[in-house]
N, C-alpha and C positions, 0 to 999 in steps of 0.2 A: 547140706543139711541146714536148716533153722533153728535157729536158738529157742529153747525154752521162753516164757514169759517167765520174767522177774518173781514172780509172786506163785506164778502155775494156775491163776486161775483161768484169764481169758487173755486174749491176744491182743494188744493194740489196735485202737479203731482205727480202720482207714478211709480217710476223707478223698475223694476221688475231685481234682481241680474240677472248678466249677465250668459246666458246656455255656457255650456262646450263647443259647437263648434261657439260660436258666437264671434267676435271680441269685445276687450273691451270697454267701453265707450267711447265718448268723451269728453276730460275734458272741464271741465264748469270756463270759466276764474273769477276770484273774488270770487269763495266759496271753499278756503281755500288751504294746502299746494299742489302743482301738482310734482305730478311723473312722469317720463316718464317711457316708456313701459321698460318689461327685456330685455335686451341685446340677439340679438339671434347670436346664435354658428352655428359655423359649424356641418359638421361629427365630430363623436368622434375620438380620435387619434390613430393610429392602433396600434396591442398591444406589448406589450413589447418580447423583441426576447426570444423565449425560450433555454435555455440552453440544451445542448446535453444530453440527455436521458444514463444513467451509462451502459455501453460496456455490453452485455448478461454475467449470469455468467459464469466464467470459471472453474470449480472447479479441486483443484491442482495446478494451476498457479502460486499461490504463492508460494505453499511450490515449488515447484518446481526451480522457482528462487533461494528460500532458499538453497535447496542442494545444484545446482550451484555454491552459494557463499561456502558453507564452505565445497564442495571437495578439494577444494583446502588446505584446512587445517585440517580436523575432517574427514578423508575418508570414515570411515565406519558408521558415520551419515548420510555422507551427499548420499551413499548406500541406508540406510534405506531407509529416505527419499525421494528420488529420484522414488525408487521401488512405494511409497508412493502415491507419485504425479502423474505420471507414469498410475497407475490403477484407480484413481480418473478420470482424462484426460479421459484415455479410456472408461471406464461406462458413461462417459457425450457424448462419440461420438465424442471429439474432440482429436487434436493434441497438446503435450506440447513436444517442442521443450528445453525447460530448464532441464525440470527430463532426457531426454532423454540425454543431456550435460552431465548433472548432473553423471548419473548412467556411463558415459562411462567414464568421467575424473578421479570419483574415483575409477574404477576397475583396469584402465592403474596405476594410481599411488600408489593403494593399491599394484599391481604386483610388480613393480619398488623398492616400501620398503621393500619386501622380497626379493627381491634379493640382493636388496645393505645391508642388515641384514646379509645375509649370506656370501656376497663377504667382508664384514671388520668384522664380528663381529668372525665368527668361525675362520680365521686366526689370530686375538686376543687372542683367547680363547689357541687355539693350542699352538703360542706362550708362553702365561703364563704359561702351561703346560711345558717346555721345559725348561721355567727360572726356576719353580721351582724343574724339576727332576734334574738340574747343579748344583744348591744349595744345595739341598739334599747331593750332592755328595761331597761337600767340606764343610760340616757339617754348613751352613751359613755364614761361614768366609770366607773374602777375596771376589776374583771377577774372574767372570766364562766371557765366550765366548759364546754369543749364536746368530748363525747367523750374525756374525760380528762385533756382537752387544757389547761392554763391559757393564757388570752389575753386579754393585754391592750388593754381596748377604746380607747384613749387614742392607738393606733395605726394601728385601724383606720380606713379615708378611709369617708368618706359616700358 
């Protein structure tokens, strides 16, 4: 059973929670602390810029630059390599412009050190050949002429 009202006249209003698409109440001044409504926003803020998506890969491009660098120093690495990068490049369908550097700088300069090999090193060679048949011939004592050159055989090893 139900209790009486206090007084007997009328029975406590009832406020039925507010539905999902109805506005909120209105506050009722004197029954207790009042809030105002949430703060409304705008749109959201648009999104943040995206960073550039990483180049497709290239494969060989690397090593390819790599040969690059060290034909100029390690020639027939930087050959290998080059070859290396070169056939990677091609199986992907692209172009590497580096192996292709690559493979041409050290072929011209692998060439270039055979030859400058042979233009000072065998005329070395010859020479030394020459001091030591002069030596020979004056039993290592003393000093021979060879090509202009005086030299002392007293120095030269056996």
């Amino acid at each position: 059973m139900s209790t009486p009202p206090p007084d007997g006249n009328q029975p406590p209003a009832y406020n039925p929670p507010p539905g999902y698409n109805s506005p909120p109440p209105a506050p009722q001044y004197g029954s207790g602390p009042q809030y105002s409504s949430a703060p409304q926003y705008g749109s959201a803020p648009p999104p943040a810029p995206q960073y550039a998506s990483a180049p497709p890969s290239q494969p060989g491009r690397t090593l390819g630059i790599v040969a690059f660098i060290l034909s100029f120093f390690v020639q027939l690495v930087a050959l290998i390599l080059g070859i290396i990068a070169l056939v990677q490049s091609r199986k992907a369908g692209q172009k590497n412009g580096w192996a292709l550097a690559a493979i041409i700088i050290s072929a011209v300069l692998m060439i270039l050190g055979v030859i400058l090999f042979i233009a000072i090193v065998i005329p070395l060679l010859s020479l030394s050949s020459e001091v030591l048949q002069a030596c020979q011939g004056v039993d290592f004592s003393g000093t021979v002429e060879v090509r202009g050159v005086q030299i002392d055989c007293s120095t030269v090893s056996r």
